[in-house]
PyMOL commands that place a pseudoatom at each C-alpha (Angstrom):
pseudoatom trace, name=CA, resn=UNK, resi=1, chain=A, elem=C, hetatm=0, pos=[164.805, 123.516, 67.457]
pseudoatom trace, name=CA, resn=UNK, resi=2, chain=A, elem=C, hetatm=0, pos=[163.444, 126.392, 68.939]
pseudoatom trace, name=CA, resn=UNK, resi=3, chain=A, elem=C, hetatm=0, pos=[161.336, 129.236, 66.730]
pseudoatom trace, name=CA, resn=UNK, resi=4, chain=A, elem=C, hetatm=0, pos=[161.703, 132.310, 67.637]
pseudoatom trace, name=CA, resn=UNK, resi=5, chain=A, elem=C, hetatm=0, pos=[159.459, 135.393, 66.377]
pseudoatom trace, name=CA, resn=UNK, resi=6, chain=A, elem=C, hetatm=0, pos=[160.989, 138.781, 66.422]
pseudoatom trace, name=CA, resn=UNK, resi=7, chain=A, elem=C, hetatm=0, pos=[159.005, 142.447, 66.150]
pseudoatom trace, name=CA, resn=UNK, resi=8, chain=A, elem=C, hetatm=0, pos=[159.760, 145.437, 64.949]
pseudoatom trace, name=CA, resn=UNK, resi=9, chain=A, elem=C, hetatm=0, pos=[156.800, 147.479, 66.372]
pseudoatom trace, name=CA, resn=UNK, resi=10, chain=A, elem=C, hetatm=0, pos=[155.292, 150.545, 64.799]
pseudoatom trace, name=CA, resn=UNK, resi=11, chain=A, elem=C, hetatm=0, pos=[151.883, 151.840, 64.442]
pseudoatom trace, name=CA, resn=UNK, resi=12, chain=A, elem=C, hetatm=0, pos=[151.713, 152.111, 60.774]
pseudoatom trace, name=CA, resn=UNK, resi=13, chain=A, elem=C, hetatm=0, pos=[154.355, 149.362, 59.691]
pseudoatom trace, name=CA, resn=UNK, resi=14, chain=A, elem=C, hetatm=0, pos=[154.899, 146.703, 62.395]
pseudoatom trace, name=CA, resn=UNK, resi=15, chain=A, elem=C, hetatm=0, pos=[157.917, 144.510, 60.756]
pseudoatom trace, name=CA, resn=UNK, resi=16, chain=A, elem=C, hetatm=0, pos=[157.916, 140.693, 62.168]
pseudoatom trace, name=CA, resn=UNK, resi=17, chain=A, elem=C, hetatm=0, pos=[160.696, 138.133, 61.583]
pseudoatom trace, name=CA, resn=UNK, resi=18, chain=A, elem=C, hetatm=0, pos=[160.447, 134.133, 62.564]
pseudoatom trace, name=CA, resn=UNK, resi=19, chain=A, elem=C, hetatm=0, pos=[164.119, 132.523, 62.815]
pseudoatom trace, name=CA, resn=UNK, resi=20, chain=A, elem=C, hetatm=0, pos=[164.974, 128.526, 63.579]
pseudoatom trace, name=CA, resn=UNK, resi=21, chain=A, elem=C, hetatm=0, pos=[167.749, 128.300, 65.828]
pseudoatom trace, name=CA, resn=UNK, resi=22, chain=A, elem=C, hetatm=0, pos=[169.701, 125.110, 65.761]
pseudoatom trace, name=CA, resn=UNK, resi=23, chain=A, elem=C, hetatm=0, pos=[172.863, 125.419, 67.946]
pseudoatom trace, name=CA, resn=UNK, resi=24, chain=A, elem=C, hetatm=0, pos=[174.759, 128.334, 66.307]
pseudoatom trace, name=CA, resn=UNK, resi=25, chain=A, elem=C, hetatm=0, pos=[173.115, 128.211, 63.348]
pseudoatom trace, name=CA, resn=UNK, resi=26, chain=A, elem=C, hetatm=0, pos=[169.838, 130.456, 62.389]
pseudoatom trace, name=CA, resn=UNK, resi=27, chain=A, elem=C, hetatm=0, pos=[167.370, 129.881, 59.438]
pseudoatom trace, name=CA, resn=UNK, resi=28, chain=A, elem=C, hetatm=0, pos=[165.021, 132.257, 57.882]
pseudoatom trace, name=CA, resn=UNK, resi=29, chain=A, elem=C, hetatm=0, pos=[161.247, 130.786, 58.204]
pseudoatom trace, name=CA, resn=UNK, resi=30, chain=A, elem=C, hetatm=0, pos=[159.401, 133.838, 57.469]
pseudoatom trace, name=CA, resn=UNK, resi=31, chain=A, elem=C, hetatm=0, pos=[159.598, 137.716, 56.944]
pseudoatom trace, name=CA, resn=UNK, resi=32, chain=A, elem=C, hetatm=0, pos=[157.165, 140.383, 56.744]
pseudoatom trace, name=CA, resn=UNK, resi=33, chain=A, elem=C, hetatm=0, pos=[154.904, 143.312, 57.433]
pseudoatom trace, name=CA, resn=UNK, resi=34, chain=A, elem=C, hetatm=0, pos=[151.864, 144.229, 59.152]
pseudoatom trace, name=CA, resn=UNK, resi=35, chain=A, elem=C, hetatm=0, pos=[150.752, 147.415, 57.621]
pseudoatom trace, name=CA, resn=UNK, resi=36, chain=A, elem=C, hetatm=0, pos=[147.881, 149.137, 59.500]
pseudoatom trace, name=CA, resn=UNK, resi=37, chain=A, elem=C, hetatm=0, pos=[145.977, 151.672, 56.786]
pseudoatom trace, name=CA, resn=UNK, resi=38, chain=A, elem=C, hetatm=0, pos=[143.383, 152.551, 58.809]
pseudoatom trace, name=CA, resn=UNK, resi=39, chain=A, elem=C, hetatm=0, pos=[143.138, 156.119, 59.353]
pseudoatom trace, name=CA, resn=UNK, resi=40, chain=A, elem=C, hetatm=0, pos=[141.703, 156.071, 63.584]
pseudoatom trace, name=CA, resn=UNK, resi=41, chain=A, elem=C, hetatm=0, pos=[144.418, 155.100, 65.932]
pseudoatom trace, name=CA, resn=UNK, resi=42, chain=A, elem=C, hetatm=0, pos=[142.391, 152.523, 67.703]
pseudoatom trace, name=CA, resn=UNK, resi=43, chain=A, elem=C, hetatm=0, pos=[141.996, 150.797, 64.869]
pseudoatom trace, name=CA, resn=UNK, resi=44, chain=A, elem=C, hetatm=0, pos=[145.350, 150.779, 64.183]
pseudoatom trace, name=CA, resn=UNK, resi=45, chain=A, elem=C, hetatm=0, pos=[146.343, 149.281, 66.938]
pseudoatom trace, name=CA, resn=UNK, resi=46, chain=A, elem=C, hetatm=0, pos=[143.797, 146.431, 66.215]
pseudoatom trace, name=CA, resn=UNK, resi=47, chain=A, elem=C, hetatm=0, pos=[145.160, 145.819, 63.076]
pseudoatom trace, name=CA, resn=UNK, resi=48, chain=A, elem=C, hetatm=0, pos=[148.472, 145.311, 64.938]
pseudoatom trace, name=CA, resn=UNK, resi=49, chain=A, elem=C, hetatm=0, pos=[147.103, 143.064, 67.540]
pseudoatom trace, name=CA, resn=UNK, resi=50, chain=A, elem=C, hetatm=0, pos=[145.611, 140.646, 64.993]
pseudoatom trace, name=CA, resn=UNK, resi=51, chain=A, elem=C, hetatm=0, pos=[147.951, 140.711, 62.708]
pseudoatom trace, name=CA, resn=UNK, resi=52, chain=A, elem=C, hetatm=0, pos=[150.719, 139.805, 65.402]
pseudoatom trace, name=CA, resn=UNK, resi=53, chain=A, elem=C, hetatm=0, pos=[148.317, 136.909, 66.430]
pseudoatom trace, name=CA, resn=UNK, resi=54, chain=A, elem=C, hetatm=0, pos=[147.704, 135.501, 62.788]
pseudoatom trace, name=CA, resn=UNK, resi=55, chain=A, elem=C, hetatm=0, pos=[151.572, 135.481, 62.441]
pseudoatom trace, name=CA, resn=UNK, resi=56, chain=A, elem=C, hetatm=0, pos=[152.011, 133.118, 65.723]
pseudoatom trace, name=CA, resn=UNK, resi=57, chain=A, elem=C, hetatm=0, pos=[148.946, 131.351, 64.771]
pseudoatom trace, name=CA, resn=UNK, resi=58, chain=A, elem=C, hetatm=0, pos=[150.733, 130.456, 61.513]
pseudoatom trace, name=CA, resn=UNK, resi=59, chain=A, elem=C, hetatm=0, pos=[154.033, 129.353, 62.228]
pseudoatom trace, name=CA, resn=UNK, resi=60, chain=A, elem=C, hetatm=0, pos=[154.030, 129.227, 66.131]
pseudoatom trace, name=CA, resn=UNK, resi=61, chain=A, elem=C, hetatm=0, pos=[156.843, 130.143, 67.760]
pseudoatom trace, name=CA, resn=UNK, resi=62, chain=A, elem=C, hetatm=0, pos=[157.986, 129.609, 70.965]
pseudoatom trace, name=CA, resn=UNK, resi=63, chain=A, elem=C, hetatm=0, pos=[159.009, 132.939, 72.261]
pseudoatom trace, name=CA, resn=UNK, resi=64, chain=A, elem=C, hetatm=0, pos=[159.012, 136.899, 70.654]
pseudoatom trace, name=CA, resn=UNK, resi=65, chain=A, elem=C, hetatm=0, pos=[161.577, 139.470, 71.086]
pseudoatom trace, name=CA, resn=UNK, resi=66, chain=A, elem=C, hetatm=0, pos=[160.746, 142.306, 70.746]
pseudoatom trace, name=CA, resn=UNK, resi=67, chain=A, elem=C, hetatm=0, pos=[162.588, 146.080, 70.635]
pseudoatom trace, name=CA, resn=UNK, resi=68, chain=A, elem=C, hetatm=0, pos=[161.794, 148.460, 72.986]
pseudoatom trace, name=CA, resn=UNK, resi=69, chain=A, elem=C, hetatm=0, pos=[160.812, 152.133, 72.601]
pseudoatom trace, name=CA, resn=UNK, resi=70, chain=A, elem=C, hetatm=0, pos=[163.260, 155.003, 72.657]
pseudoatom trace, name=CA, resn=UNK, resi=71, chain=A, elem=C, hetatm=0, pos=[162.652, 158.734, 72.458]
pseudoatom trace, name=CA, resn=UNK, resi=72, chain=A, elem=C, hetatm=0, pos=[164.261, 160.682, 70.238]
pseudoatom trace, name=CA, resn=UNK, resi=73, chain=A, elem=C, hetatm=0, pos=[162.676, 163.667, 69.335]
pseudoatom trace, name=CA, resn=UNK, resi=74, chain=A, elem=C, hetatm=0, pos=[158.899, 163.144, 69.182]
pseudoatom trace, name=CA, resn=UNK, resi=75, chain=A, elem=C, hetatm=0, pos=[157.555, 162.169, 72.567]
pseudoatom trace, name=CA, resn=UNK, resi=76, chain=A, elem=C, hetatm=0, pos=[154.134, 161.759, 70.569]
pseudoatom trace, name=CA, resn=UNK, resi=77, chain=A, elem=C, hetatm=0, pos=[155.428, 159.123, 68.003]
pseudoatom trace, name=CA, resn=UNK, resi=78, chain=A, elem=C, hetatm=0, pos=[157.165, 158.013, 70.409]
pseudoatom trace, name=CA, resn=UNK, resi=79, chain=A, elem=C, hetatm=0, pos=[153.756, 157.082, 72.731]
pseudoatom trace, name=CA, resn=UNK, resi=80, chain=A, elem=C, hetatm=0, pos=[152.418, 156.031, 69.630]
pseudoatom trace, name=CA, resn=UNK, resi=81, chain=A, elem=C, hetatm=0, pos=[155.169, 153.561, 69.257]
pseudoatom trace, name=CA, resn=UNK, resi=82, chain=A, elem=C, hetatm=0, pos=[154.997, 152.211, 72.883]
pseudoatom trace, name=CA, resn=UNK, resi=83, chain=A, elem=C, hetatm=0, pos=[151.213, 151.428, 71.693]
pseudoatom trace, name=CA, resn=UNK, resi=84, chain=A, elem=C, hetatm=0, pos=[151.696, 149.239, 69.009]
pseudoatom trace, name=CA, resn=UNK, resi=85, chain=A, elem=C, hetatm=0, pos=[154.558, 147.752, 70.458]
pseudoatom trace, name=CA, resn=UNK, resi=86, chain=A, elem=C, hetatm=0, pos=[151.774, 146.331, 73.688]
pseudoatom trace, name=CA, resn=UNK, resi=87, chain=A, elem=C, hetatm=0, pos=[149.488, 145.524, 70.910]
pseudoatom trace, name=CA, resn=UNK, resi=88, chain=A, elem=C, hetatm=0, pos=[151.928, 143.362, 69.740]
pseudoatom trace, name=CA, resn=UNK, resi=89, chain=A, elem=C, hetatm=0, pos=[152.670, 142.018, 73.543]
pseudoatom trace, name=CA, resn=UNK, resi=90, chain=A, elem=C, hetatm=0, pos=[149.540, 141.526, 74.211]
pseudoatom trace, name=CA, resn=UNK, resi=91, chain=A, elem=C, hetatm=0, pos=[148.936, 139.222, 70.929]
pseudoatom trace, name=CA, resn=UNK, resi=92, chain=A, elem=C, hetatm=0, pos=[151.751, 137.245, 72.208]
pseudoatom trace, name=CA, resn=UNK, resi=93, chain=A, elem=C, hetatm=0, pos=[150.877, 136.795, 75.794]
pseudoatom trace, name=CA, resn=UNK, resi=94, chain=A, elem=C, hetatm=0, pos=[147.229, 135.651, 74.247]
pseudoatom trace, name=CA, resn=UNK, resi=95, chain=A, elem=C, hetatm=0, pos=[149.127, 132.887, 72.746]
pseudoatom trace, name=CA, resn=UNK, resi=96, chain=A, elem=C, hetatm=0, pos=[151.223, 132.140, 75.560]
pseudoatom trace, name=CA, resn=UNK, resi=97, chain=A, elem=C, hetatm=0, pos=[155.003, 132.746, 74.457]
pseudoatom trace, name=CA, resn=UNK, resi=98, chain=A, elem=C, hetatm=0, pos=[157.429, 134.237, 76.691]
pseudoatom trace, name=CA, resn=UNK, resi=99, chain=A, elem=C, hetatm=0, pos=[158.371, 137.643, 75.615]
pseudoatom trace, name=CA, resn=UNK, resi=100, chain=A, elem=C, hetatm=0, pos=[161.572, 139.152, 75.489]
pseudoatom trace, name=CA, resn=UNK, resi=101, chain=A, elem=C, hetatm=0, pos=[162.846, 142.505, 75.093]
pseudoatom trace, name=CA, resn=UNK, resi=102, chain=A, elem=C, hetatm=0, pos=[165.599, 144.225, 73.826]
pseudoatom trace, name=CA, resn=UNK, resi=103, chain=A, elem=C, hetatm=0, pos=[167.045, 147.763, 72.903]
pseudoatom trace, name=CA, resn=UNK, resi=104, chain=A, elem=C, hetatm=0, pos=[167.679, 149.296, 69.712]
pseudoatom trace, name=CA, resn=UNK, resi=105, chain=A, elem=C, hetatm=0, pos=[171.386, 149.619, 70.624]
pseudoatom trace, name=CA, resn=UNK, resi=106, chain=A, elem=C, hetatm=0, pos=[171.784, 146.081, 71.550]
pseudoatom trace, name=CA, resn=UNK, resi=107, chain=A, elem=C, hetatm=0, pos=[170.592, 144.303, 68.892]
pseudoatom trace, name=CA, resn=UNK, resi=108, chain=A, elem=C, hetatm=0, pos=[172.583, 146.345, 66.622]
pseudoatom trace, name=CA, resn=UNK, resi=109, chain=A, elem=C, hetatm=0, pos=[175.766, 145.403, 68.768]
pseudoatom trace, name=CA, resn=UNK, resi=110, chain=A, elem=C, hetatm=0, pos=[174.704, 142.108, 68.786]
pseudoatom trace, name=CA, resn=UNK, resi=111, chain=A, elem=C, hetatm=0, pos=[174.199, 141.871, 65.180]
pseudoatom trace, name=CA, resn=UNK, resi=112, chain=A, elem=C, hetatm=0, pos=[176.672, 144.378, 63.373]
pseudoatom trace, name=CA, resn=UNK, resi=113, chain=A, elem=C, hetatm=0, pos=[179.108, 144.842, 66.462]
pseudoatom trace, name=CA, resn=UNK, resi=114, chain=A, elem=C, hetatm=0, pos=[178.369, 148.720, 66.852]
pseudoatom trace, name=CA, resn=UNK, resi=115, chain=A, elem=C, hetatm=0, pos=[175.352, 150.161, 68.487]
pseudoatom trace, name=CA, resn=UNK, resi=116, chain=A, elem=C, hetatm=0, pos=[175.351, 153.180, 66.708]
pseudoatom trace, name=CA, resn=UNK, resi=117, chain=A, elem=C, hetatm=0, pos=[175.220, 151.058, 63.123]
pseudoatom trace, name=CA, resn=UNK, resi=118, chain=A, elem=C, hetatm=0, pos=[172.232, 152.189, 60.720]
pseudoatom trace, name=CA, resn=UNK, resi=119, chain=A, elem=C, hetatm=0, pos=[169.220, 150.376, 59.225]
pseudoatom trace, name=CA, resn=UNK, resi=120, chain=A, elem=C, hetatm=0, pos=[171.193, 149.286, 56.349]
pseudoatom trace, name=CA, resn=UNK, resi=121, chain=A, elem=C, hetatm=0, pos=[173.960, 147.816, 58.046]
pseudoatom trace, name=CA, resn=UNK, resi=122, chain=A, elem=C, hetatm=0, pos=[171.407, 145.991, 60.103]
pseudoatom trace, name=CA, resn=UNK, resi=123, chain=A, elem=C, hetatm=0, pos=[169.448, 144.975, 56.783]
pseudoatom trace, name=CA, resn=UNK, resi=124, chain=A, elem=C, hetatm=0, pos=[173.115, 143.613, 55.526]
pseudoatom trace, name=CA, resn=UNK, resi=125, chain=A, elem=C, hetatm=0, pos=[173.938, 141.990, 58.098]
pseudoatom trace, name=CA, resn=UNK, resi=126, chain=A, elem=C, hetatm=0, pos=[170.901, 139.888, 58.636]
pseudoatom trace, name=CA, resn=UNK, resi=127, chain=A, elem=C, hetatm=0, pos=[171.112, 138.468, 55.062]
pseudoatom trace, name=CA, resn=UNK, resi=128, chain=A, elem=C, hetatm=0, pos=[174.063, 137.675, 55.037]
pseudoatom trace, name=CA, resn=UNK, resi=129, chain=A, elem=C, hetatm=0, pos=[173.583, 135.831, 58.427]
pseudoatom trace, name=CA, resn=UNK, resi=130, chain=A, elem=C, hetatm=0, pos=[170.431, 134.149, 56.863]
pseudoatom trace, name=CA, resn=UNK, resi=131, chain=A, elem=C, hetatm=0, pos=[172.133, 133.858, 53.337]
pseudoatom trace, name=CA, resn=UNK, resi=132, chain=A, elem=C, hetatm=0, pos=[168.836, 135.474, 51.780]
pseudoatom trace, name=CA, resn=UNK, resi=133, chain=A, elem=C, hetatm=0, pos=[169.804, 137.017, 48.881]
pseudoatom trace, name=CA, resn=UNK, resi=134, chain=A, elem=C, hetatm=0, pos=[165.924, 138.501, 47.918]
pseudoatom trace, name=CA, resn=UNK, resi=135, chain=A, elem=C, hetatm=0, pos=[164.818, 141.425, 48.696]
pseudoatom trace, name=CA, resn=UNK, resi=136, chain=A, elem=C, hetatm=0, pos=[163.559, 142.203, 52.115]
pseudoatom trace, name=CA, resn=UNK, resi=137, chain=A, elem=C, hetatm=0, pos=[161.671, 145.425, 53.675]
pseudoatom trace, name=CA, resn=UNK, resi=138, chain=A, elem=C, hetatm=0, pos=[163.612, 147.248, 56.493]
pseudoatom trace, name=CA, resn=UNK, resi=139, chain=A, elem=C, hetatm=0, pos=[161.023, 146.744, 58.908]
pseudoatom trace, name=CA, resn=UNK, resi=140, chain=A, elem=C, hetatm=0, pos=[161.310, 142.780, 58.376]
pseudoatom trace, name=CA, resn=UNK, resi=141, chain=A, elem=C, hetatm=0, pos=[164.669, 142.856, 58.114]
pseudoatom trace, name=CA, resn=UNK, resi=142, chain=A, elem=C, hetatm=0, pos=[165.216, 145.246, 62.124]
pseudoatom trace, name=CA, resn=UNK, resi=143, chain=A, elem=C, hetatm=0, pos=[162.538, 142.387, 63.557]
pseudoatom trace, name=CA, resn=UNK, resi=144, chain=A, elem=C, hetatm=0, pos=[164.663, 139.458, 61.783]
pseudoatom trace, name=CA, resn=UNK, resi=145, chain=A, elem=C, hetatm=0, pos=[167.813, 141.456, 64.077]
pseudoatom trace, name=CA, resn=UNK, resi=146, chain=A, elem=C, hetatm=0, pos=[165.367, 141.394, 67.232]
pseudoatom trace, name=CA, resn=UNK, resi=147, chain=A, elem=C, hetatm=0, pos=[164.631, 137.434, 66.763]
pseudoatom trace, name=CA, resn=UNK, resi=148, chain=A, elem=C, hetatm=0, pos=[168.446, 136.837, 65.636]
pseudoatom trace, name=CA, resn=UNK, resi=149, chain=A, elem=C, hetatm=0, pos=[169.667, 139.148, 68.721]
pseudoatom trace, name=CA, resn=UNK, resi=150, chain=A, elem=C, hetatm=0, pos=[167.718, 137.284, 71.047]
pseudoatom trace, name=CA, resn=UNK, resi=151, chain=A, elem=C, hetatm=0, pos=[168.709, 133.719, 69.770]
pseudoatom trace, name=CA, resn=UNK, resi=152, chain=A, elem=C, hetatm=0, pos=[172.318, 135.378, 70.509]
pseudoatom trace, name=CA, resn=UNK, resi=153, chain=A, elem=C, hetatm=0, pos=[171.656, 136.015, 74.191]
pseudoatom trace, name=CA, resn=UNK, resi=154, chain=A, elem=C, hetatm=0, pos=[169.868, 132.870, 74.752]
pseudoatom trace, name=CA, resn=UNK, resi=155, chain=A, elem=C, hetatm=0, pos=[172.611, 130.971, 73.604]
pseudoatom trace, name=CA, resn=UNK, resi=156, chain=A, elem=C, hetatm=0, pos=[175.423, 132.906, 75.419]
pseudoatom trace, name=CA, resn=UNK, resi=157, chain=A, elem=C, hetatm=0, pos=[173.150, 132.638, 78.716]
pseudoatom trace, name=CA, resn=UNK, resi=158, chain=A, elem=C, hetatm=0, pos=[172.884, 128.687, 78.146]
pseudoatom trace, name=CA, resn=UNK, resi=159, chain=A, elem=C, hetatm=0, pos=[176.891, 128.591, 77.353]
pseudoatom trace, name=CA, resn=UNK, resi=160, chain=A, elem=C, hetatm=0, pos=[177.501, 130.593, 81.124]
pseudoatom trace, name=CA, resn=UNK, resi=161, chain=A, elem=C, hetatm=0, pos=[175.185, 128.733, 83.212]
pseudoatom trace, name=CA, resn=UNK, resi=162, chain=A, elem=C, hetatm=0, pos=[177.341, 125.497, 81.459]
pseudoatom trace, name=CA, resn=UNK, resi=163, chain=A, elem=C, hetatm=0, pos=[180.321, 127.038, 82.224]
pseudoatom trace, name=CA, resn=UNK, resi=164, chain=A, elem=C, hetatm=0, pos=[179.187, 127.644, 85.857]
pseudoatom trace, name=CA, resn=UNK, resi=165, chain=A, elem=C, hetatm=0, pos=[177.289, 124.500, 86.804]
for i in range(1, 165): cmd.bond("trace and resi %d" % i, "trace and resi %d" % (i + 1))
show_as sticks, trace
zoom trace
């Protein structure tokens, strides 16, 4: 069954999700935050890094998807992002896991069936995929749609090289 850790990166709340997959099926493992209070950048970013690590340390998955960075309006935050979110690489790639990445717009399609859907609908979506009925941050919740996304696309990549063999 393979494990399968999903990020939401950000420099102040990085938002990490572990799913099961088993066939179609998907079950919740763990959910949470890594909140980085420090008020210096760098160490930030460290708090990121080992945070990421102590979350694959603990349930060890076999791969991480993570989202990539867009720019909206804030090329700054938006640097800042891309930071946190090779912190987080770079924890996984110490432990060895494959890393996969994935656009904001894709793993809503995948997920709620529009890319344009909002944080909420995501948030819905995902629990009622997992059947979790507690409650569950938004930043856990978008990297529970990054691992769920990805199990999505592996299995739909297995099913065509099937199809074609």
């Amino acid at each position: 069954m393979p494990r399968i850790l999903g990020i939401d990166p950000g420099s102040r709340i990085t938002g990490f999700g572990v799913v099961d997959v088993e066939g179609s099926r998907m079950r919740l493992v763990a959910a949470g935050c890594v909140r980085s209070v420090a008020d210096d950048f760098p160490s930030r970013l460290k708090i990121v890094y080992d945070g990421v690590l102590e979350v694959v340390g603990e349930y060890r998955p076999e791969a991480m998807a993570i989202e990539q960075v867009f720019v909206h309006k804030n090329a700054d935050s938006a640097l800042k992002l891309g930071q946190a979110r090779g912190a987080a690489i770079c924890a996984g790639l110490a432990r060895d896991l494959s890393i996969y990445e994935y656009a904001t717009r894709q793993v809503k399609q995948a997920l709620v069936g529009k890319g344009g859907a909002d944080k909420l609908q995501v948030q819905h979506m995902v629990k009622m995929l997992l059947n979790f009925h507690a409650e569950l941050p938004l930043d856990a919740s978008d990297a529970l749609a990054v691992a769920m996304c990805h199990a999505h696309y592996q299995q739909t990549r297995q099913r065509y090289a099937v199809s074609v063999a």
